[in-house]
C-alpha positions in Angstrom: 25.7 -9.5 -58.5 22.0 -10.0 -58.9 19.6 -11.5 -57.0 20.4 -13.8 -53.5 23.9 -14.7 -53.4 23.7 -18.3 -50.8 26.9 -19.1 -49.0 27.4 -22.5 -47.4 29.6 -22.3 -44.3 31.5 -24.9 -42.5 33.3 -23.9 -39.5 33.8 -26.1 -36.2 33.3 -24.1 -33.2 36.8 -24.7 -31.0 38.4 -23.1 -34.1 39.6 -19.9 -33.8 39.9 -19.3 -37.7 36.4 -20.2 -38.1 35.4 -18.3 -35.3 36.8 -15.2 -36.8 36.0 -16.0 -40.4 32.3 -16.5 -39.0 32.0 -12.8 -37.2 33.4 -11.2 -40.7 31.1 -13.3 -42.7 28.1 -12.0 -40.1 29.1 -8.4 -40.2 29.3 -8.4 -44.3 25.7 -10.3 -44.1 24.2 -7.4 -42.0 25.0 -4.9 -44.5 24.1 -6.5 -47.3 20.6 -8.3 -48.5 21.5 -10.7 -51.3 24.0 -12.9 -48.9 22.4 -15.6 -47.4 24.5 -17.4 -44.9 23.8 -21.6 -44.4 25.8 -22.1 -41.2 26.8 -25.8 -41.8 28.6 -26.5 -38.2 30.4 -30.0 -38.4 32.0 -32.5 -35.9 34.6 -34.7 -35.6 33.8 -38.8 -35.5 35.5 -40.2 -32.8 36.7 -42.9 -35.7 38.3 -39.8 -37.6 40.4 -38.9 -34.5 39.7 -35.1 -32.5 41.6 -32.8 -34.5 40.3 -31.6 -37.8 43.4 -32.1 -39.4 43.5 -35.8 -38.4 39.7 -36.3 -39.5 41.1 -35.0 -43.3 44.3 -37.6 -43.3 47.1 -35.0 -42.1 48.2 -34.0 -38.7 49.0 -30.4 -37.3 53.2 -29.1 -36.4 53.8 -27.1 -33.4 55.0 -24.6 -36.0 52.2 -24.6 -37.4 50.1 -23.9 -34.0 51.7 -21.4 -32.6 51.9 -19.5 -35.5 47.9 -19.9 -36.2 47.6 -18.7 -32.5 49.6 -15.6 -33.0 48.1 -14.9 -36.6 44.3 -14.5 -35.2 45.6 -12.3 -32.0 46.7 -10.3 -35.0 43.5 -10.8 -36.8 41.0 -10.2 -34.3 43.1 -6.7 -33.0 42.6 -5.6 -36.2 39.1 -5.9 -36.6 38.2 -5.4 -33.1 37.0 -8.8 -32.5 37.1 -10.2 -29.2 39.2 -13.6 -28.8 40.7 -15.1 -25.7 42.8 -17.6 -26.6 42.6 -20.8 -25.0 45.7 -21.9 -22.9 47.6 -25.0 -25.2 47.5 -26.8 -21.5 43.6 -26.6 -21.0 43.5 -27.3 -24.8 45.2 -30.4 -24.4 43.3 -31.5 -21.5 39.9 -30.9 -23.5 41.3 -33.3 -26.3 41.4 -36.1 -23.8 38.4 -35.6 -22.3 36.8 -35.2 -25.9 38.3 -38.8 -26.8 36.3 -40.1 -24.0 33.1 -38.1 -24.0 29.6 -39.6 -25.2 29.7 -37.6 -28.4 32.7 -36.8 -31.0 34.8 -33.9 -30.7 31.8 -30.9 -31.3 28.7 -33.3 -32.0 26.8 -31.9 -29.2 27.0 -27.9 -30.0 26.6 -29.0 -34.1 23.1 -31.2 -32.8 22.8 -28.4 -30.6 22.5 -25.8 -33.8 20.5 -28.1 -36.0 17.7 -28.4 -33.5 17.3 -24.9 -33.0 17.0 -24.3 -36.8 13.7 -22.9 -37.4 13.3 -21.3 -34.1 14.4 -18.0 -35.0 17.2 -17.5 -33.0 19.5 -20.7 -34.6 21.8 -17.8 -35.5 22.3 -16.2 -32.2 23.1 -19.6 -31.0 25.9 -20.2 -33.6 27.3 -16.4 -32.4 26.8 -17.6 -28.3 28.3 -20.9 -28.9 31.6 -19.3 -30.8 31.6 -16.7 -28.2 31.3 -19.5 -25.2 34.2 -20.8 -26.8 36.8 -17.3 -28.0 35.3 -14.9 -25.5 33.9 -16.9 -22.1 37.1 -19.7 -22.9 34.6 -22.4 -22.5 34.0 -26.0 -23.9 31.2 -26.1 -25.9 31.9 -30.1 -25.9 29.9 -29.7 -22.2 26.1 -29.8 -21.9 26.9 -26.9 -19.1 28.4 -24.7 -22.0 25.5 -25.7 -25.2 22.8 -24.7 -22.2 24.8 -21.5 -21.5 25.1 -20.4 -24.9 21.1 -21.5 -25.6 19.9 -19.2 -23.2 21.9 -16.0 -24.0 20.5 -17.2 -28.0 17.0 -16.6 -26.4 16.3 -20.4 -26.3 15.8 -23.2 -23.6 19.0 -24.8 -22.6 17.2 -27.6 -20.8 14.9 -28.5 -23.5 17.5 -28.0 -26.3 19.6 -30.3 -24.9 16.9 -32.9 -24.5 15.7 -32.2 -28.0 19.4 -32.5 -29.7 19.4 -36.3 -29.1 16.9 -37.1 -31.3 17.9 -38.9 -34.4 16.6 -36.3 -36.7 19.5 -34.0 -35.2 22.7 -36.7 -35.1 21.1 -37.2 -39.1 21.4 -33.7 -39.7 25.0 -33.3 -38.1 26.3 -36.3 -40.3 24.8 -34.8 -43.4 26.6 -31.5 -43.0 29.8 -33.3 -42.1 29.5 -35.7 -45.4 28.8 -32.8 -47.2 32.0 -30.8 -46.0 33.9 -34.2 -47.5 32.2 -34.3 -50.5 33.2 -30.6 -51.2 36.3 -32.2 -50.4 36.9 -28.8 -47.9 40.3 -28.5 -46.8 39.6 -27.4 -43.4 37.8 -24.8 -41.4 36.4 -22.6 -42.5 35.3 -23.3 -44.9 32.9 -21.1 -47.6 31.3 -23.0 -50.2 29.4 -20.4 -52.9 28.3 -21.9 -56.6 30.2 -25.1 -55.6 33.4 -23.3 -55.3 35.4 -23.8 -52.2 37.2 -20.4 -50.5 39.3 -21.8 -47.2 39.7 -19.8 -44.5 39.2 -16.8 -42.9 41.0 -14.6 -45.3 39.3 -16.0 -48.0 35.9 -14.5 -46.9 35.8 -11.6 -49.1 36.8 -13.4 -52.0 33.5 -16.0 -50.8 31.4 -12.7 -51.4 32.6 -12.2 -54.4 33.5 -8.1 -53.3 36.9 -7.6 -52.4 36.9 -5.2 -48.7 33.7 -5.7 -48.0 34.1 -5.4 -44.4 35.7 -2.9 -42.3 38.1 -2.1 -39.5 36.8 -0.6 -36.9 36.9 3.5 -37.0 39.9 5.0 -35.2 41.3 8.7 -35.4 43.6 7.6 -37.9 41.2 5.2 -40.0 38.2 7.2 -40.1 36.4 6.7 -43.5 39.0 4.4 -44.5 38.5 0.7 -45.6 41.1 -1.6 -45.4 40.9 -5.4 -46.0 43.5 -8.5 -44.7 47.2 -7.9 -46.9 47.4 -10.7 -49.1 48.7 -14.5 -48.0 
């Protein structure tokens, strides 16, 4: 495909399909100049509930859960992406504190991103704030956790944190949120190319429009050899 192929993506970052979906989509982006990534973070409005399935109108099965947990341990193992899942207990305990907090369910790290944008290192902060949340296991619903992940992203966690409560930031957090409804996205993530929508984080090499486009790690019995995710 000629010239700069632009990819919208909407990912929350206490989502471990988004988180995965995310490293793929930053791996393919390395290799290749014509992608452009515009990392569209989102939240959920305390009105809209925590969970993103109960923003969108649905609700989520324990089925459903456990069997997403299990499916990225398989994911991540096989491209050598490190995840550490998050305990359902401490999971549970976040949601209730998230219910109560100042800020809906991921406002603060989403501010957090938008008001690094233009700094140069608003990228490294989307990797450090998915890796505070799948590698360190921590809440990036806590100032604690958005400074953290600031600093390792080359920026300054006190004066981020100050400068993500400015209007200008909460505006650009609901813009990227009202557009992720009026794509009508499904879910996270979500990759948005040409105004088509490709959900989820087996969906990202259709997103680039180049099927195996990414690549398992080398081993002695892979060497040279691409593979891509077997077909849902």
């Amino acid at each position: 495909m000629s010239g700069v192929r632009t990819i919208a993506s909407f990912t929350i970052y206490h989502s471990p399909n988004a988180y995965i979906g995310s490293v793929l989509l930053r791996r393919a982006a390395e290799k290749r100049n014509e992608i452009t990534i515009e990392r569209r973070p989102i939240y959920v409005p305390r009105e809209r509930g925590v969970l993103v399935s109960e923003m969108l109108g649905g609700r989520e099965n324990a089925n459903a859960g456990s069997y997403n947990r299990e499916d990225c341990e398989r994911w991540a193992r096989r491209y050598g992406i490190p995840l550490a899942s998050t305990p359902s207990e401490v999971f549970f305990e976040r949601m209730r504190r998230w219910s109560e907090a100042e800020f809906g369910r991921e406002e603060l790290a989403a501010r957090a991103y938008y008001a690094a944008v233009g700094s140069g290192h608003e990228d490294a902060l989307d990797h450090a704030l998915f890796e505070a949340a799948w590698v360190a296991g921590l809440d990036v619903n806590e100032s604690a956790t958005v400074s953290w992940a600031a600093e390792r992203a080359g920026l300054d966690g006190a004066a981020l944190l100050a400068k993500l409560r400015e209007e200008e930031f909460a505006e650009h957090a609901r813009a990227a949120l009202a557009e992720f409804d009026r794509h009508e996205c499904p879910g996270v993530p979500t990759f948005v190319v040409d105004g088509q929508r490709y959900f989820g984080k087996d969906r990202v090499d259709w997103a680039l429009g180049d099927v195996g486009c990414f690549t398992r790690p080398r081993t002695a019995s892979a060497a040279g050899r691409q593979e891509r995710p077997a077909a849902s």
